[in-house]
C-alpha positions, 0 to 999 in steps of 0.5 A: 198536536196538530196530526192528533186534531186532524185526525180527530175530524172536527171541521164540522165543529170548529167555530168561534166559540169552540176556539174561545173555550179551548185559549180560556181553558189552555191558558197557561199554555202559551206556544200550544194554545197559538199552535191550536189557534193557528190549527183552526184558522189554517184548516177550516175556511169555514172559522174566520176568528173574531176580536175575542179569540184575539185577544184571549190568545194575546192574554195568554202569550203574555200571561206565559211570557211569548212576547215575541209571539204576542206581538205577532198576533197582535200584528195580525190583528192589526193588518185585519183591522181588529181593535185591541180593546184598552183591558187587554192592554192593560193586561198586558202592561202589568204583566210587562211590570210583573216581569220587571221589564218596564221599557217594553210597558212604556214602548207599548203604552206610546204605540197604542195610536198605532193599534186604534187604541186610546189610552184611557185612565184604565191603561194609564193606571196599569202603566202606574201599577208597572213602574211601581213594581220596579219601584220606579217613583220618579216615573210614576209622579211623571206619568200622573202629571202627563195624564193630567196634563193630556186631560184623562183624570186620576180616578181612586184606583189611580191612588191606590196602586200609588199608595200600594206601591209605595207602601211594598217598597217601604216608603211611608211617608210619601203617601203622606207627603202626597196628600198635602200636595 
């Protein structure tokens, strides 16, 4: 791939915007979008990559299961001392959650100090969305009362992907049960 971009002769072209269009539009090509995005960085001085480019690759490493690949960016962004903006985080929890792999979520939603991040009601509601898909109640009632409890307040969507969750995995009545609460 690389070979091919370089022979097409596009440093006069490669900007910002260029890179952004092309991790939008690859977005379920994780492995290839960061070796194009390495490729620009590398070969063209000229293109110094911003938050959005950032984040638009984390997003897409997460959304194709890179992991390991995604935190290294994230680490590059971190040592340029780009911030990680709370919807990309959150973006990156629920797909954690989608995956079922709820330890990573968590381990991500306690270091978020470490990334300038704060954790908002948008981040909180995504871990939620995490722990409800794999049915993991006991943690979801903990986190709403540490959300309480470290002063962000529970909005609707809070109460809804409780509700959703609960209703996916069969349980009726604690919907109930939590309103009299």
């Amino acid at each position: 791939m690389e070979r091919t971009l370089n022979k097409m002769c596009m440093s006069s072209i490669v900007n910002s915007e260029l890179v952004y269009r092309v991790l939008r539009n690859c977005c379920h090509c994780g492995v290839e979008s960061f070796r194009f995005f390495n490729w620009a960085r590398s070969n063209h001085p000229q293109y110094d990559p911003t938050t959005v480019e950032f984040e638009e690759l984390l997003k897409t490493l997460a959304r194709t299961r890179h992991w390991e690949t995604m935190w290294k960016v994230a680490y590059q962004m971190k040592s340029q001392d780009l911030p990680i903006s709370p919807s990309v985080v959150s973006f990156i929890i629920e797909h954690y959650g989608k995956h079922g792999l709820i330890d990573q979520a968590v381990e991500l939603f306690n270091r978020l100090k470490n990334f300038n991040c704060p954790q908002t009601a948008e981040i909180y509601n995504s871990l939620l969305y995490a722990l409800c898909e794999v049915k993991n109640f006991q943690g979801a009632y903990a986190l709403i009362r540490r959300m309480i409890r470290k002063g962000s307040v529970p909005d609707k969507i809070t109460y809804s992907v409780l509700v959703n969750g609960w209703c996916s995995a069969g349980k009726m009545k604690e919907p109930k049960n939590f309103w009299k609460k």
